[in-house]
N, C-alpha and C positions, 0 to 999 in steps of 0.2 A: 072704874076698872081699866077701861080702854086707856086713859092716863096713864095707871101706874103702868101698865105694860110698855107704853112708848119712855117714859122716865129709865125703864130698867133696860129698854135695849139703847137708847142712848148713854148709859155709864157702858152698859156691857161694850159697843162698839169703839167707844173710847179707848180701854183695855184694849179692844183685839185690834185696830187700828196700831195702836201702841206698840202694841206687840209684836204683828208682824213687820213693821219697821227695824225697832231692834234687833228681831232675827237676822231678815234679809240681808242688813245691812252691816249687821257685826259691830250694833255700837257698844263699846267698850270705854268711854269716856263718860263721866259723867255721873255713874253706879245709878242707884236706886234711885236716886232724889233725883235725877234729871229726867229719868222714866215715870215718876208720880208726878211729876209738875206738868210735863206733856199731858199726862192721863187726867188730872183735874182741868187745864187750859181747855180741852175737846171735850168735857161735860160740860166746861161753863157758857162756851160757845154753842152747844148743843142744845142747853136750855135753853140759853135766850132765844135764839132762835124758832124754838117748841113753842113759847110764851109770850115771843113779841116776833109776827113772820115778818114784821117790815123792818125790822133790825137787824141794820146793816145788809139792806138789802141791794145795796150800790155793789158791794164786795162779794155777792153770792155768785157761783160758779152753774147756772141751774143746766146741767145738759139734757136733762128728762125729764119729761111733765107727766108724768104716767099717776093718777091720781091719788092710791094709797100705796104713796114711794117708800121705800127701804126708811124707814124711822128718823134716822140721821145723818145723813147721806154725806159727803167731803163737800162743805162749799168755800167759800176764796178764802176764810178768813180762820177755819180748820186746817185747809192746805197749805198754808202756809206755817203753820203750828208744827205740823210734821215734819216740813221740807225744813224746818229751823232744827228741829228735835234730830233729822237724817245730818243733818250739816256738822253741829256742833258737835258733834257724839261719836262721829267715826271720822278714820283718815281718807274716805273716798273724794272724790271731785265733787263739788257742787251739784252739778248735772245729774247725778245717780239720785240722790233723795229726790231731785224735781222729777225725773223717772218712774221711780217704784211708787211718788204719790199719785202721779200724774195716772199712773195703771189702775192704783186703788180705785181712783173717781169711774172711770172707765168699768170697770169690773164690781162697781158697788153698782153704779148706772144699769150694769146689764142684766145683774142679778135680780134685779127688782121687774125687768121688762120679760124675762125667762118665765120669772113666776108668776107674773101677773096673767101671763098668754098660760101657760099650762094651768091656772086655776079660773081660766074665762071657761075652761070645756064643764067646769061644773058650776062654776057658780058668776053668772052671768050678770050679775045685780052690783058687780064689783064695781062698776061704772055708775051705778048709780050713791053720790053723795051724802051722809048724812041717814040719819037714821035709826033708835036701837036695833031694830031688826036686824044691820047689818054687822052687828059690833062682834060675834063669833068671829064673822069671817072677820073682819079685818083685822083684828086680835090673831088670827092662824097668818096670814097674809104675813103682818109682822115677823111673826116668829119665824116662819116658813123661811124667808128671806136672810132671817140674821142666821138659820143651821145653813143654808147653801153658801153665804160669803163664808162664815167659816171653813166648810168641808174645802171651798175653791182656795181660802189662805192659805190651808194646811196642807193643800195640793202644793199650794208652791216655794211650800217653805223646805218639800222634801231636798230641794237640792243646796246644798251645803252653803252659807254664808262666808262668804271672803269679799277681801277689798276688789273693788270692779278695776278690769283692766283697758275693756272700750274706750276709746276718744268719743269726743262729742259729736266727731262725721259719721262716725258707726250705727248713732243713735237715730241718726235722721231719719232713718226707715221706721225706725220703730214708733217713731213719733206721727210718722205719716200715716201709717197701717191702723195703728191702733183708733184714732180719730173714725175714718173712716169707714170702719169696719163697724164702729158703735152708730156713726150715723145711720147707715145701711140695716141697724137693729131695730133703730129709733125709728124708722120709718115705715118699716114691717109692721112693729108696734103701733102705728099711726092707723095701718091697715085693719090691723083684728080687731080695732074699738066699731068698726062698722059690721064687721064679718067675725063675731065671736066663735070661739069652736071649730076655726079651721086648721084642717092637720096642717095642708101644705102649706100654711103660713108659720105653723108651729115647727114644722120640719128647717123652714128660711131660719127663723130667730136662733132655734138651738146651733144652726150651721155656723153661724154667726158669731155667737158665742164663743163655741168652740173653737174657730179662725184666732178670735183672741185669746185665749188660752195656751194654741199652738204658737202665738207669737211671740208672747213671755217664755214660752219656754226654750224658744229660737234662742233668742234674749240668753238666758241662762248659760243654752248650751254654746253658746258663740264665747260666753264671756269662761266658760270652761274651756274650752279650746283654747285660746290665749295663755290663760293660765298655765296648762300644759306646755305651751312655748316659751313660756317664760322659766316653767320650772326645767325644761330640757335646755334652756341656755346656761344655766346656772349647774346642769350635770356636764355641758361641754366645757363649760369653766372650770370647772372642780375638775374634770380629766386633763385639761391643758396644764391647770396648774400643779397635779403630781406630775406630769411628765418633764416640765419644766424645772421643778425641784429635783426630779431624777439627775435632769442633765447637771446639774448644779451642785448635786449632791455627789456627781463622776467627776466633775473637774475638780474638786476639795480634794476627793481620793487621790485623783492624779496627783494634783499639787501638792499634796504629800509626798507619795512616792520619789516625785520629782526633786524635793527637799532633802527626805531621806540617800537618797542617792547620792545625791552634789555633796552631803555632807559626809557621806562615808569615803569618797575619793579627797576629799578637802584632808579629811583623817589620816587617811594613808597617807597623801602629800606629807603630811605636819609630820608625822613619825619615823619620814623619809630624811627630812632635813634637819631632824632633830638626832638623829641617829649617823646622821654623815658629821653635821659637827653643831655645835651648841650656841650659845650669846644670840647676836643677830639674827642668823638661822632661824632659832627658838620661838624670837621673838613675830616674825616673818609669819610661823608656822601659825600661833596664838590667832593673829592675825585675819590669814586665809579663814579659820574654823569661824571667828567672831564675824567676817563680812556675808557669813551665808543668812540668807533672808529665812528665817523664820515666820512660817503664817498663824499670825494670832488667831488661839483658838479657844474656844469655847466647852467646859467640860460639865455637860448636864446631866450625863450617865446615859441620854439616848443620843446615838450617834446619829439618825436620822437628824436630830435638831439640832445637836454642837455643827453638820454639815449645813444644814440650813441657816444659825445664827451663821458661822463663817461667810458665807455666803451674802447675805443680808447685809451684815458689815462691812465685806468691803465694797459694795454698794457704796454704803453709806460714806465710808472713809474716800471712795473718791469723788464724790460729792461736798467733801467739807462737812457732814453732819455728824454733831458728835451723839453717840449711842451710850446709852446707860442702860444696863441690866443687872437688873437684881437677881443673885443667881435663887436657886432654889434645885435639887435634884429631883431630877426626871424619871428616874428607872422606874415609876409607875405614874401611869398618864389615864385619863380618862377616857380618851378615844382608845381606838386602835390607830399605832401608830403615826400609819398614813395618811388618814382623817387631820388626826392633830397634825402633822406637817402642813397640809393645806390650808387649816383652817389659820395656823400662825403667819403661814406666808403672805394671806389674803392681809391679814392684821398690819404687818409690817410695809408689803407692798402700799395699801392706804394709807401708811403712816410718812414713807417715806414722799410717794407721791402730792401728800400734802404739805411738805415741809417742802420741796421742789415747787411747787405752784406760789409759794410768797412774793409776792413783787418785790424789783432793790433786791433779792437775796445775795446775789454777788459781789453786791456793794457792802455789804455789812461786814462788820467784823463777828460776829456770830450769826452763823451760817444755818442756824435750825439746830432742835435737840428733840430725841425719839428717848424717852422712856419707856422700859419695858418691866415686867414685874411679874412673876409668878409665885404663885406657892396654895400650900393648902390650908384648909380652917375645918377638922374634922372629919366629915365627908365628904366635903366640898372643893373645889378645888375653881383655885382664883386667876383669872389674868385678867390684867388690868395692861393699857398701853398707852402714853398721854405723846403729842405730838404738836408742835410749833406747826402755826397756818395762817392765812390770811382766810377771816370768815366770810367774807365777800365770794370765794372761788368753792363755797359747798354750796350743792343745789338738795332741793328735797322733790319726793313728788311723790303723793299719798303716804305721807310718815317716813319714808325711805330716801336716807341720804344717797344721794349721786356723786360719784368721784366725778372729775372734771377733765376725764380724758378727751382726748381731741375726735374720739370715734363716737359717735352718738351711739352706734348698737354693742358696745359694752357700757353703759351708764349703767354705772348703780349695780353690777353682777357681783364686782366683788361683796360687797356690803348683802345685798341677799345672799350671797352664799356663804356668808361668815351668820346670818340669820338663820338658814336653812339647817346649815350642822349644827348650829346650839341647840336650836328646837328640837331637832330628832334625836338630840340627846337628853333632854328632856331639861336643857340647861336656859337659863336667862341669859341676855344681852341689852347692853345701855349705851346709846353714843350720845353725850354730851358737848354743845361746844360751849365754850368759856370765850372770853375775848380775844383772846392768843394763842388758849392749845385747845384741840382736839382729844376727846376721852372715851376710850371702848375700853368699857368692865363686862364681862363674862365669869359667870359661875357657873359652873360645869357639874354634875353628881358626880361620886366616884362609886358607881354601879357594879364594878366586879365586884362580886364576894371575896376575893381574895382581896381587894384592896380595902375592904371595912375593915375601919376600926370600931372596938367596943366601946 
């Protein structure tokens, strides 16, 4: 009986092991078959372990000797199952799976010392080895053990799983504390095998505990707070860049106006010297009208954008890069507006920026080419943007490409905030690099009711 009981919280701790790894860490690579093959590797290591204790006993992690321990506890060759399973499976840094395993050991360790000291006040034989007599209790002992690591995972799975933003200096403490604080457990523990049934000892160990508890949660809320800083950079970017599309979208206006004007006096000239006398004159007058600049423009039915492609273009035109757009009308968009101006500008701004970062560029005779492309398919509404680059000058860093501005504290804003607005639009995003060009496809819903079609 006492067998089958430790067999079943050995597969069960595998799962929950398993499991809260996944959560915490938001692995999304991988799907199902990467989470069953973890879950079988931590039985199969589990039993051997149960069936032969000197297997692989070189690579055991043992940090507590407390006699009827937690059933299967994380030893070196487990922890390293998970820390591969954390790795492989999410876009985090290395350091975060060695992390969240490194707590599990800790927090499986302590769980077992907690309940061993609160079930010494009744049953004191716990220390004593061997025996059917004792096969109740250590049968509850087990169990008792795998409902508190659970109840304490599920405690700290409350807080939301995302990619971790801490450096690995940030961690140091956490790495320091936690150790610490378990040995300080362990040695309590060391104490109440002499002196069973003491409160004040019972009183140290749960404080103890709990210290670690409060530290993961440190942990969490630090790595929420970043977060928050990250996501309020990416709202001061998203304001800078409507403001900056304003200005850009005033000087198109002007430079209209300014057009329209020169060309209505050009007019007048020409109907002046055509009307005093003709031939030459006429010809003179033709002339005047034909040398007025005209600014190439762009007509997508939303004037926010034809000012923004204007804009964009000639950019580009006095860079040398030639621009292709596939038109497609605008007069209904999936954002509002101003959203969409942003989110197009962020697109083009990376796009051109990556065609300017090619080494030799000035040397060439083709200078970089920005493809742009929009349109609809049903509900859906498509852009797509393909761009000449050199792949050597994109950096990534947790799945998230980095433009290669010269200022370190805007890496990477624009591309999260071209992230940010698809997602809360409930839209998808893909940046793919090729040898040569650069590709951001976005699919966007078309969510008004007024803009479904049947």
């Amino acid at each position: 009986m006492e067998t089958a009981v430790k067999l079943i919280c050995i597969v069960y701790q595998g799962l929950l092991m398993t499991f809260f790894m996944k959560r915490k860490l938001n692995c999304c690579k991988g799907g199902r078959s990467a989470f069953w093959i973890t879950v079988a590797a931590l039985i199969t290591v589990g039993m051997l372990q149960f069936y032969s204790p000197g297997f692989l006993a070189s690579f055991e992690i043992r940090l507590f000797n407390g006699l009827l321990r937690f059933t299967a506890p994380l030893y070196g060759i487990a922890f390293l199952i998970l820390v591969l399973f954390g790795a492989i499976c999410t876009d985090n840094k290395w350091y975060i799976p060695v992390f969240w395993c490194f707590v599990l050991v800790i927090l499986t360790g302590m769980t077992t010392t907690v309940m061993t000291h609160i079930l010494s006040f009744r049953y004191s034989s716990l220390w004593v080895n061997g025996g059917e007599e004792y096969l109740p209790v250590r049968m509850m002992y087990a169990l008792l053990c795998n409902a508190l690591m659970t109840a304490v995972l599920l405690l700290l799975l409350k807080n939301k799983s995302q990619n971790y933003l801490l450096t690995p200096k940030a961690l140091i403490p956490f790495f320091v504390i936690l150790p610490i604080d378990s040995l300080n457990l362990e040695y309590v523990y060391s104490l109440v095998q002499y002196t069973p049934g003491s409160m004040t000892l019972l009183v140290i160990n749960i404080g103890c505990f709990a210290t670690a508890l409060l530290t993961v949660f440190v942990f969490d809320h630090l790595n929420a707070l970043a977060r928050k800083n990250r996501e309020m950079e990416q709202v001061v970017e998203t304001i800078r860049q409507d403001q900056k599309h304003q200005t850009e979208t005033a000087e198109v206006y002007n430079s209209i106006l300014r057009t329209q004007h020169d060309l209505k006096k050009r007019m007048a000239l020409a109907e002046t010297l055509l009307a005093e006398s003709g031939g030459d004159a006429g010809k003179e007058a033709l002339k005047l009208i034909g040398d007025t600049q005209i600014l190439h423009q762009f007509i997508t039915g939303s004037v926010m954008i034809d000012a923004l492609l204007n804009t964009k273009y000639t950019v580009m035109k006095t860079n040398h890069i030639r621009f292709v757009y596939n038109p497609y009308p605008l007069s209904k968009l999936p954002l509002e507006e101003g959203l969409f101006s942003v989110l197009l500008a962020n697109i083009l701004d990376n796009a051109i920026e990556g065609v300017l970062r090619i080494p030799g560029r000035e040397q060439e005779d083709s200078r970089g080419e920005i493809i742009l492309t929009m349109n609809r398919n049903w509900n859906n509404f498509l852009i797509q943007c393909i761009n000449d680059y050199d792949k050597t000058q994109v950096q990534q860093e947790d799945g998230v490409f980095l433009s290669s501005k010269d200022s370190p504290e805007v890496h990477g804003i624009g591309t999260r905030s071209i992230r940010k607005i698809v997602s809360d639009a409930g839209g998808l995003v893909d940046f793919s690099m090729g040898e040569t060009q650069f590709t951001v496809d976005i699919i966007l819903p078309m969510t008004d009711p007024d803009h479904l079609e049947s």
